[in-house]
N, C-alpha and C positions, 0 to 999 in steps of 0.2 A: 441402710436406711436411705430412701433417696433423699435427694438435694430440695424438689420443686413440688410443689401441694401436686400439679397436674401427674408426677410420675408415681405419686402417693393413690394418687386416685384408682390409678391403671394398676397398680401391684394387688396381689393375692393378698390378703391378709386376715391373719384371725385374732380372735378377741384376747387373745394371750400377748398378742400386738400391740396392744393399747398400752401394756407397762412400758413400753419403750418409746413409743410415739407421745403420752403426756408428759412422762417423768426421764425419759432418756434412761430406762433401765436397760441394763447387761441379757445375756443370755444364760449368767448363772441368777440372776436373780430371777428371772422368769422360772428357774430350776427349780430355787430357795421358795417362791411361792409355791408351784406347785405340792413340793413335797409338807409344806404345814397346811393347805388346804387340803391334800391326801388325806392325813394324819388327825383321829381321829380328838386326842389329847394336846394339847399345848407341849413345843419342844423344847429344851435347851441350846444354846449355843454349838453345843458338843453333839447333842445326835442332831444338829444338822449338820451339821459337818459332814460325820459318819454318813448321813444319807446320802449326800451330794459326792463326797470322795473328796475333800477339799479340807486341807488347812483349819483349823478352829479362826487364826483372825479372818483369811478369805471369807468364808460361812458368815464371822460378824459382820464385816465390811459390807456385806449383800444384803444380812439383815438388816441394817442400820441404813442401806439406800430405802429400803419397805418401807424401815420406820418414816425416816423424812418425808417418802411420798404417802403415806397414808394408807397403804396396804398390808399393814402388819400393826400388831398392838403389844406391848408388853407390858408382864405382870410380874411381880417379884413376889416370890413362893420364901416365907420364915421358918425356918428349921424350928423345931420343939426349945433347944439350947441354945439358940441366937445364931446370927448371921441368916443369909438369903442367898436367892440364884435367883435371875430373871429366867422367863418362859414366855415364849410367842407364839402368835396365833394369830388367822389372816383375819382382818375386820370381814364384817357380813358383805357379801355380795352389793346388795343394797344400799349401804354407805359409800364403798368403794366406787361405787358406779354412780351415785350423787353426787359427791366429789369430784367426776371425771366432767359429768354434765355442766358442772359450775363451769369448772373451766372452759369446756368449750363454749359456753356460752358467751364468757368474758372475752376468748379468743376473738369470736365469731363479732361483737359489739365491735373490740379494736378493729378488726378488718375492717368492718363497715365503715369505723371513722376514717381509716388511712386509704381508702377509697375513695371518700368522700373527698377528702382533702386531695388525692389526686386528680376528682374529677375536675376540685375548684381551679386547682393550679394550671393545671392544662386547659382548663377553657378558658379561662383569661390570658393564658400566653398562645393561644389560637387568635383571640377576639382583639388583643391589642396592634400585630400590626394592619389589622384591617381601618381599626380607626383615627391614625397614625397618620394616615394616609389622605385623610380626609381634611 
């Protein structure tokens, strides 16, 4: 991931990019997404696992960065005789991408204010010793 918005600008990137550029997701989560977006049924902890090649807590741990960032939902499935297993499944397109807009919107307001504020600081420390002088 680069350092500087400008080298962000210039890099290739595709919309599968965006889980790491809002939320700093991994490249196994970008995996974990894919494969319950693939998937037609909501998964268990275990056959993501199984699909990805990884450890059951790995797989949760990946899950569990979705769930935080908003790209995954979980439900807990009730056995007939009691007890439950959660199963996940990627929120709608739609959500997820409203979600990403907020944010960058809010991003986009802070820049503007910390612009601003750099524009005030520096123009008064331009214009101060001219009148100084006076």
């Amino acid at each position: 991931m680069p350092d500087a918005m400008s080298e962000m600008l210039r890099e290739d990137m595709e919309c599968e990019g965006l889980l790491e550029c809002f939320h700093g997701l991994k490249d196994l989560d970008r995996t974990v997404f894919s494969v319950l977006v693939e998937t037609a049924e909501p998964l268990t902890v275990d056959e993501v696992a199984e699909q990805v090649d990884r450890e059951r807590t790995t797989a949760y741990r990946s899950i569990q960065r979705l769930l935080d960032a908003g790209f995954v939902r979980k439900e807990q499935v009730n056995y007939e005789n009691g007890g439950y297993y959660h199963v996940f499944e990627p929120v709608a397109a739609d959500e997820a991408a409203d979600d990403m807009q907020r944010l960058l919107n809010d991003w986009y307001a802070k820049m503007g204010q910390l612009i601003q504020e750099f524009r005030t600081k520096y123009d008064d420390a331009e214009r101060a010793p001219a009148s100084a002088e006076n």
